[in-house]
C-alpha positions, 0 to 999 in steps of 0.5 A: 486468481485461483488460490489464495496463494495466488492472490497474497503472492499478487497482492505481495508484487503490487505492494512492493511496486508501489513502495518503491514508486513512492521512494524513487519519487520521494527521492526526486522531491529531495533533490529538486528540494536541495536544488531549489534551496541552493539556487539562488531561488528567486532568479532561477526557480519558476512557480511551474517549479514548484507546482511541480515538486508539490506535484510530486510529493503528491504523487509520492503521497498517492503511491505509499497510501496505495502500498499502506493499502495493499499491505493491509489487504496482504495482512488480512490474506495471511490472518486468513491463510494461518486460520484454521477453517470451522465446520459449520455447526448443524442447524439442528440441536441434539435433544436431550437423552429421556431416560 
């Protein structure tokens, strides 16, 4: 990564990625869970079911944290992108006029 544009526009792709990976599976969490709720649940949902949608909240768990921490990351680019840079002040001080 050469600039920090780069770097924002990097950051930018894999948090959308990550957002989205954690809706698509939030959205398999809904459907197993209103499958497993209108089943009759007993008969037809098995425990590996349901390890699996625990599995899945998980893993949707894992991908929003994951965006949450690229957004601060890209939150923390752009602070630095707007700042405008300082000169870094002399070591030296000046000394006082001697009239």
């Amino acid at each position: 990564m050469k600039t920090l544009q780069d770097k924002i526009e990097w950051y930018t792709f894999w948090y959308w990625v990550y957002w989205l990976f954690s809706l698509v599976v939030l959205l398999g969490v809904v459907v197993l869970g209103i499958f497993f709720y209108f089943t009759d649940f007993q008969d037809v949902v098995t425990v590996s079911q349901l390890f699996l949608l625990l599995l899945l909240m998980l893993l949707a768990f894992y991908f929003r944290m994951t965006a949450l921490y690229y957004h601060n990351v890209l939150f923390k680019l752009r602070q630095t992108a707007v700042r405008p840079r300082r000169r870094p002040r002399s070591q030296e001080r000046r000394k006082p006029d001697e009239g």
